[in-house]
C-alpha positions as CSV (number, residue, x, y, z in Angstrom):
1,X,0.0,0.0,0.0
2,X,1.5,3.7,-1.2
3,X,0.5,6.6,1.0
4,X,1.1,10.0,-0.7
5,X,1.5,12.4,2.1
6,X,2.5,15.5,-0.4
7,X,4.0,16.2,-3.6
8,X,7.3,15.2,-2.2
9,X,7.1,12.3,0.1
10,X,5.1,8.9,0.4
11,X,5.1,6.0,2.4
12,X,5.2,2.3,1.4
13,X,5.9,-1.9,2.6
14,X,8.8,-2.7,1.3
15,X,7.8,-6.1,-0.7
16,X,9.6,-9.0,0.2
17,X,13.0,-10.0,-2.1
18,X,14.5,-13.1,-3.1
19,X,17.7,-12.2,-1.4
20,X,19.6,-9.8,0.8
21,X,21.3,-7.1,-0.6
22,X,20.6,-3.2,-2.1
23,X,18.3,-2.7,-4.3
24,X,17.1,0.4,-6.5
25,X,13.6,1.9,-5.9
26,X,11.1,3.7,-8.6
27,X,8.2,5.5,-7.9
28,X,5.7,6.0,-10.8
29,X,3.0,8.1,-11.8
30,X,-0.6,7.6,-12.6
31,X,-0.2,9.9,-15.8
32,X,2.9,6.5,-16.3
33,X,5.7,9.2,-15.9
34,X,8.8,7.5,-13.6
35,X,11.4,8.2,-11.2
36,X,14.0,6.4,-9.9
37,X,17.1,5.7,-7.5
38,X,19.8,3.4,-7.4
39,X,20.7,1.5,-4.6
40,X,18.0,2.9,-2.4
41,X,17.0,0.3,0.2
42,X,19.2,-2.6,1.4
43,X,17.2,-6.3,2.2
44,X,18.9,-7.7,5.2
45,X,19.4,-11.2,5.8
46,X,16.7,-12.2,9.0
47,X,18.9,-13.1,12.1
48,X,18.6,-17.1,12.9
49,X,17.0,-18.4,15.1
50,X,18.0,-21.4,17.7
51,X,15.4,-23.4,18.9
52,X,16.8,-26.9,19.8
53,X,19.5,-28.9,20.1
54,X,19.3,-32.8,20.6
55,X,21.0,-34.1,22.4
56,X,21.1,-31.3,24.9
57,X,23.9,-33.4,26.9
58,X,27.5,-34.0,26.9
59,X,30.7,-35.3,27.9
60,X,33.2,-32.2,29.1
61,X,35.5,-33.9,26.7
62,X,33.6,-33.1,24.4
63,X,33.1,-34.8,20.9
64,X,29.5,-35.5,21.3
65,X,27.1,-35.3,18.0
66,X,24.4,-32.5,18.1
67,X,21.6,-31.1,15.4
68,X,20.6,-27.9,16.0
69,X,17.1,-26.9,15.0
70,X,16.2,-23.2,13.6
71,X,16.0,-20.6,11.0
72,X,18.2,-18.1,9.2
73,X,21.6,-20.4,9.3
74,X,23.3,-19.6,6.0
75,X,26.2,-21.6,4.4
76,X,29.7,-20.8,6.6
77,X,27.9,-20.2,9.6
78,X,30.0,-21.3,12.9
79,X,28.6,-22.5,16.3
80,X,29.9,-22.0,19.4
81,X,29.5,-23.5,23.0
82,X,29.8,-21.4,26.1
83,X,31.9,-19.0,23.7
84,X,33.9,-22.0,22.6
85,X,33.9,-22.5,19.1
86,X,32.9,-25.7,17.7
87,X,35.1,-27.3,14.7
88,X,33.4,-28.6,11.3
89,X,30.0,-27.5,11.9
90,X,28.1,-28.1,8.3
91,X,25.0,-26.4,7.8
92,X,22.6,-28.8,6.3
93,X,19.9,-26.5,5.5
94,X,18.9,-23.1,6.5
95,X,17.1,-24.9,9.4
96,X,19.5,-27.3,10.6
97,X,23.2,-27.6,11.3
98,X,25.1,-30.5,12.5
99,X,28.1,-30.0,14.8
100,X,30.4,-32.0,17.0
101,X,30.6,-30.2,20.8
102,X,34.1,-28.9,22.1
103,X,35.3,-29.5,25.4
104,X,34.4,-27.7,28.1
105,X,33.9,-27.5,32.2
106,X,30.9,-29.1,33.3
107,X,27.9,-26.8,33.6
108,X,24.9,-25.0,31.3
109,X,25.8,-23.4,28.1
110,X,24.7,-20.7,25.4
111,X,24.7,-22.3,22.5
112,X,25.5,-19.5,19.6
113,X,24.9,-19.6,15.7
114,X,26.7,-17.0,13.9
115,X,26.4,-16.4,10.2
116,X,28.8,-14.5,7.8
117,X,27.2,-11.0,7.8
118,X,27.7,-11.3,11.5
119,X,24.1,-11.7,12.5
120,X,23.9,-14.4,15.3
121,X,21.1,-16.2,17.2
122,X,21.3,-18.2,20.5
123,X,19.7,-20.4,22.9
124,X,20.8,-19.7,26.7
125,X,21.3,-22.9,28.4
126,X,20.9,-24.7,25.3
127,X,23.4,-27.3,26.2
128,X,24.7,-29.3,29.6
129,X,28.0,-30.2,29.9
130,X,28.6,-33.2,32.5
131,X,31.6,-34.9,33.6
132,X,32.3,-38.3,31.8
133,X,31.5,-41.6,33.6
134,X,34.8,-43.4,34.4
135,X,35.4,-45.8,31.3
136,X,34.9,-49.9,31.7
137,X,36.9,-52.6,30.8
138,X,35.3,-55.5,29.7
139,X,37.2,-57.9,27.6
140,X,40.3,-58.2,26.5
141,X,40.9,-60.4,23.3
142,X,43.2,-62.4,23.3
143,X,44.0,-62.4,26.7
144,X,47.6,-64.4,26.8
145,X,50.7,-63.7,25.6
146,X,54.5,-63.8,25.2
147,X,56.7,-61.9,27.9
148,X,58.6,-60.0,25.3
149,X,55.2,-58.2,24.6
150,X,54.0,-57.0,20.9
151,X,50.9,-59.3,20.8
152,X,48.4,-57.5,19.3
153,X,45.2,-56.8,21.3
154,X,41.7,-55.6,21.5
155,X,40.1,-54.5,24.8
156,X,36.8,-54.0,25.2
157,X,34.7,-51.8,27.7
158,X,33.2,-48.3,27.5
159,X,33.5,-44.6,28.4
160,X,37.0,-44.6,26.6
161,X,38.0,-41.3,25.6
162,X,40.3,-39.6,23.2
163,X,44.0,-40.1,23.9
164,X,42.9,-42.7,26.9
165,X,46.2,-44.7,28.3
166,X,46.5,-48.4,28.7
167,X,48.2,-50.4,30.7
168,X,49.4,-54.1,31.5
169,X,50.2,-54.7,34.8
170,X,51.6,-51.2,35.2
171,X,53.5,-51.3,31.9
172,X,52.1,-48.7,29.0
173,X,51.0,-50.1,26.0
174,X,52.1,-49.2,22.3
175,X,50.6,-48.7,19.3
176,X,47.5,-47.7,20.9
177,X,44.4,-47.3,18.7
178,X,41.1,-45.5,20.3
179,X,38.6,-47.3,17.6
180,X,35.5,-45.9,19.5
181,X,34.6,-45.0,23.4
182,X,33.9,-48.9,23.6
183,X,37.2,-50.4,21.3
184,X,41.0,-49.8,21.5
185,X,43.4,-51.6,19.5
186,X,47.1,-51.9,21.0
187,X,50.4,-54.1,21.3
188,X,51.2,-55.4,25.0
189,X,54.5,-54.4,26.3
190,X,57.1,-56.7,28.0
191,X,56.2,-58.1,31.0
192,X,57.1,-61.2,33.8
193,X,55.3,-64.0,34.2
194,X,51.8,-64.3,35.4
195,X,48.4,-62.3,35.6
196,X,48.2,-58.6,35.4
197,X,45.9,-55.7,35.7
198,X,44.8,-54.3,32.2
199,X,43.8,-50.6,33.1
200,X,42.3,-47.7,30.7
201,X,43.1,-44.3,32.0
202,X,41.4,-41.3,30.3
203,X,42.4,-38.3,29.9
204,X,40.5,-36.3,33.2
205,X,42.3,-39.4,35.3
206,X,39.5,-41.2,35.5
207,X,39.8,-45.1,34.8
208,X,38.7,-48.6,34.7
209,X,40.3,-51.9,35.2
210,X,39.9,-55.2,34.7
211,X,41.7,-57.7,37.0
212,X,44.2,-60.2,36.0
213,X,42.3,-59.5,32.4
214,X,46.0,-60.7,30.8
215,X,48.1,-64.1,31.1
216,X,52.3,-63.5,30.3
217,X,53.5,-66.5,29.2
218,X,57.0,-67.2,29.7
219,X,59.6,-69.7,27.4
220,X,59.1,-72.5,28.4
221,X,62.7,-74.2,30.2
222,X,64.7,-76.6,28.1
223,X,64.7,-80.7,27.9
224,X,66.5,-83.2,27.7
225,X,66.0,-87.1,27.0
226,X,69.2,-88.6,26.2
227,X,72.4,-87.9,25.4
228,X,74.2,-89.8,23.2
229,X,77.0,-91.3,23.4
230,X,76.1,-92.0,27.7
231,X,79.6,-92.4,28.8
232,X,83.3,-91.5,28.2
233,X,86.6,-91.3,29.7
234,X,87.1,-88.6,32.9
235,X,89.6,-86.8,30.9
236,X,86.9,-85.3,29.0
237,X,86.8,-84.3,25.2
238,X,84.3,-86.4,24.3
239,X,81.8,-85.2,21.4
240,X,78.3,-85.5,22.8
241,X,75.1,-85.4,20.7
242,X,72.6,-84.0,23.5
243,X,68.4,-84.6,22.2
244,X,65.9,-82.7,23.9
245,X,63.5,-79.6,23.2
246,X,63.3,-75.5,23.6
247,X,66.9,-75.1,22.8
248,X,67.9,-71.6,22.2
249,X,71.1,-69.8,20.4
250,X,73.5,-69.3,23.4
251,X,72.4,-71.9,25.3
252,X,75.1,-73.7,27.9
253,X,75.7,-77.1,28.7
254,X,77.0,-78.5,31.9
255,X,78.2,-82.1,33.3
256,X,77.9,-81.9,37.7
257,X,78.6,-78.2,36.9
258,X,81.5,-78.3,34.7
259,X,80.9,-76.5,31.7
260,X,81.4,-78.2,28.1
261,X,83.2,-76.7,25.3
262,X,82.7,-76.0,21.6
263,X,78.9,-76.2,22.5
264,X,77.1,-76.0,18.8
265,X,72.8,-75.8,19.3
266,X,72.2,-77.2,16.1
267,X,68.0,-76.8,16.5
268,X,65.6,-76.1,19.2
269,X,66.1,-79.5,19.6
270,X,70.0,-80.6,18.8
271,X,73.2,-79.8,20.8
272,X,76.7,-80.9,20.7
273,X,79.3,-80.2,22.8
274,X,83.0,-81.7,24.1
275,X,82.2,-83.0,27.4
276,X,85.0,-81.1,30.4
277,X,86.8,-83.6,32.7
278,X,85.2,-85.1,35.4
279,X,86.1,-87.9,37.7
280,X,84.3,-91.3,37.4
281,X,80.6,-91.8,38.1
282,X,77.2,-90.9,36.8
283,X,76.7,-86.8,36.5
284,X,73.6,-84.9,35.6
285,X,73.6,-83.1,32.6
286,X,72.2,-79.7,32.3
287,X,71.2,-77.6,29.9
288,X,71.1,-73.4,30.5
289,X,68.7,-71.4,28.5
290,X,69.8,-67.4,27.6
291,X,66.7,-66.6,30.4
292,X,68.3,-68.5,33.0
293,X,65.9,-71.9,33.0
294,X,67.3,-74.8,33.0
295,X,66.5,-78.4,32.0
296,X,68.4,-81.7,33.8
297,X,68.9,-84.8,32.8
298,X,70.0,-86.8,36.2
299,X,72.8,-89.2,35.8
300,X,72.4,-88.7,31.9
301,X,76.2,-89.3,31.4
302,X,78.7,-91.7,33.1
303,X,82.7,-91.0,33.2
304,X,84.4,-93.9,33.2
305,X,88.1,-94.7,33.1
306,X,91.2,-93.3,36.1
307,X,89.9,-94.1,39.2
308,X,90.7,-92.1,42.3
309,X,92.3,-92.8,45.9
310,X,89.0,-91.4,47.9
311,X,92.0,-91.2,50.9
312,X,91.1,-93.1,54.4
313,X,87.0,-93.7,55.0
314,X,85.2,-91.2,57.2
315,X,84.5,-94.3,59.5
316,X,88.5,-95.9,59.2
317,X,89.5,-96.8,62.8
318,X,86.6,-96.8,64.5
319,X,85.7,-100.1,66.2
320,X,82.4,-100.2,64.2
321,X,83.7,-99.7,61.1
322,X,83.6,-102.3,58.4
323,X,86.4,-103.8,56.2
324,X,88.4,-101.5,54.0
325,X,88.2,-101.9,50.4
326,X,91.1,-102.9,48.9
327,X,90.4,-101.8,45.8
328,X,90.6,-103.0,42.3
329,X,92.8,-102.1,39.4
330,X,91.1,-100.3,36.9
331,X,92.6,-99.3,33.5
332,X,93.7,-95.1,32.8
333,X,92.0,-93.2,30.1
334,X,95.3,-91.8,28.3
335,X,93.6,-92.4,24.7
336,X,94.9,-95.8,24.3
337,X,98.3,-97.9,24.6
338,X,101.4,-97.1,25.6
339,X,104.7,-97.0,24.2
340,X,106.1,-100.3,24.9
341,X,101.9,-101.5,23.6
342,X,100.9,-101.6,27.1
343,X,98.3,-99.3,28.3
344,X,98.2,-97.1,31.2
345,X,96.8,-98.3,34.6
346,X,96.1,-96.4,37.3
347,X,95.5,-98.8,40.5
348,X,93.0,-97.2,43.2
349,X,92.7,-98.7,46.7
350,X,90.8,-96.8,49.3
351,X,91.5,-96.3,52.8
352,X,95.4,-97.5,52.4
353,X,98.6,-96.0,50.6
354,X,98.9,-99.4,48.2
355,X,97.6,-97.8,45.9
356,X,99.4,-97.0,42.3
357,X,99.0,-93.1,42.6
358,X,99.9,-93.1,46.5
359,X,97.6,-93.2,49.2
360,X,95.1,-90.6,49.5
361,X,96.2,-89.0,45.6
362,X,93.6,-86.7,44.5
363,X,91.8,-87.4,41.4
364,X,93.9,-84.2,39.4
365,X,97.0,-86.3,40.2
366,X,96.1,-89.1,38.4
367,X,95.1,-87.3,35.8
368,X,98.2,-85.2,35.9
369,X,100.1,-88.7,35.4
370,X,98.0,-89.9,32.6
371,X,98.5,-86.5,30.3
372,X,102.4,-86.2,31.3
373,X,102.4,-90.2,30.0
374,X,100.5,-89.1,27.0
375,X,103.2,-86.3,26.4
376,X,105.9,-88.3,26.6
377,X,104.7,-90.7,23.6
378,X,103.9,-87.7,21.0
379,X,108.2,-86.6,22.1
């Protein structure tokens, strides 16, 4: 409707306009005479409008999914939270815009749309930040695994939260992987033996744990069922083949503690070794893993050859005592015959100084003899 108030002025309703901006206005005439001017009247953009958000509840960590409801949003327009500014907001139409909250201290917000010409619209207490419940640990899959760590695992729960820490038994996890707030993808680290703690920590401190939710396996220690051949002379140097199981590189072999030399682990399940010298009898043969466990073999090998003045019984003299052994001659073990195509006998008698060593000579003696008889056949 045009209201002439005089020859030089009238009022009018600006009609509505397809889109903001300045426009030029004309006035004309009944008689069809015109006049015009440019740029006249500017259309403004209508300020939006906020009516709802859903969900109208969050996390202070942020991160939760909101639509907000309204008018007047035009493309570019931001959102902001308790004056904190929202990232990747996408205005879906001028009535809705999808958003993902910042983080933000528990407590009610203004939620604030803002276009591009600056115009802005708000709902006052529009959103509730609360604090997160503490996160849940379910599952963990699989839940056993090698000391030395790296086995790749999933635990399962909920209320895990960006940049959450995991643990195993106190130990931080690598590689980890925060799928979703219920899924995390990591590798265990090293670890002892036994049951542990797995624990998700998030980042406001808050965590969850499930108890002894992982198994550590250990190695298991080395065997051994035979060793082949099963005897050889005292003097030692005797190529053993020793057949058993979980056999690592750097693994030790020992007869009654003396270690062997030129020990070779062939397999996890093959060793060979030149056994160290030893007087007579059965000793048990071990076998020392890198890690320190052991496997035994008791009386797997028996030296046989010099025998050895024990010197006088613990019970010689006293009127209970029984008969002293006289002892028997028993042949050396200095490789074979002698010069003359004899071979080399060392005569033990216990408890009496008949014997061919000398009463009471110490095993090394004998041994001593048989190498220096040895030496003098290679002159």
């Amino acid at each position: 409707m045009v209201v002439v108030t005089n020859q030089t002025s009238l009022t009018s309703t600006a009609p509505a306009h397809a889109a903001a901006g300045t426009v030029g206005v004309r006035v004309s005439n009944t008689d069809g005479q015109q006049g015009s001017l440019a740029s006249a009247f500017t259309y403004q953009a209508a300020s939006p409008t906020v009516v709802s958000i859903s969900p109208s509840m969050g996390s202070t960590l942020g991160g939760t999914a909101v639509s907000i409801s309204g008018t007047g949003f035009q493309a570019g327009a931001t959102v902001s939270f308790g004056g904190t500014v929202a990232t990747g907001a996408m205005v879906v139409s001028p009535s809705a815009i999808d958003v993902s909250t910042p983080a933000h201290v528990a407590g009610l917000v203004t939620v604030e749309v803002k276009n591009p010409d600056n115009q802005t619209g708000q709902k006052v207490s529009g959103f509730t930040y609360v604090p997160p419940a503490a996160p849940t640990v379910t599952q963990v899959t699989p839940n056993t695994g090698p000391t030395a760590g790296d086995t790749r695992i999933i635990v399962v729960g909920t209320g895990f939260a960006p940049n959450a820490q995991l643990t195993f038994g106190g130990a931080s996890a690598t590689q980890i992987n925060i799928v979703s707030d219920t899924f995390i993808e990591a590798l265990t680290p090293a670890h002892a033996t036994g049951m542990v703690d797995v624990v998700v920590t998030n980042p406001d401190q808050q965590s969850g744990s499930l108890a002894k939710g992982f198994t550590y396996i250990g190695k298991p220690p080395p065997t051994i069922n035979v060793v082949v051949p099963t005897s050889g002379p005292t003097m030692g140097g005797t190529v053993v083949n020793i057949t058993g199981g979980n056999f690592e590189n750097g693994s030790t072999v020992s007869f009654d503690g003396y270690p062997c030399t030129n020990v070779n682990v062939m397999s996890v399940v093959t060793i060979t070794c030149e056994t160290p010298l030893h007087p007579a009898g059965d000793v048990n043969v071990v076998v020392t893993n890198p890690d320190s466990q052991t496997g035994t073999l008791t009386a797997g090998y028996t030296y046989e050859g010099v025998a050895v003045d024990a010197g006088p019984r613990p019970d010689a003299g006293r009127p209970d005592a029984g008969a002293v052994d006289s002892g028997t001659p028993m042949m050396g073990t200095d490789g074979g015959p002698t010069g003359d195509g004899g071979t080399t006998v060392v005569e033990v008698r216990q408890g009496c100084g008949c014997s061919g060593v000398g009463g009471g000579a110490s095993f090394w003696l004998a041994l001593a003899m048989v190498l220096a008889r040895r030496r003098s056949r290679k002159k």
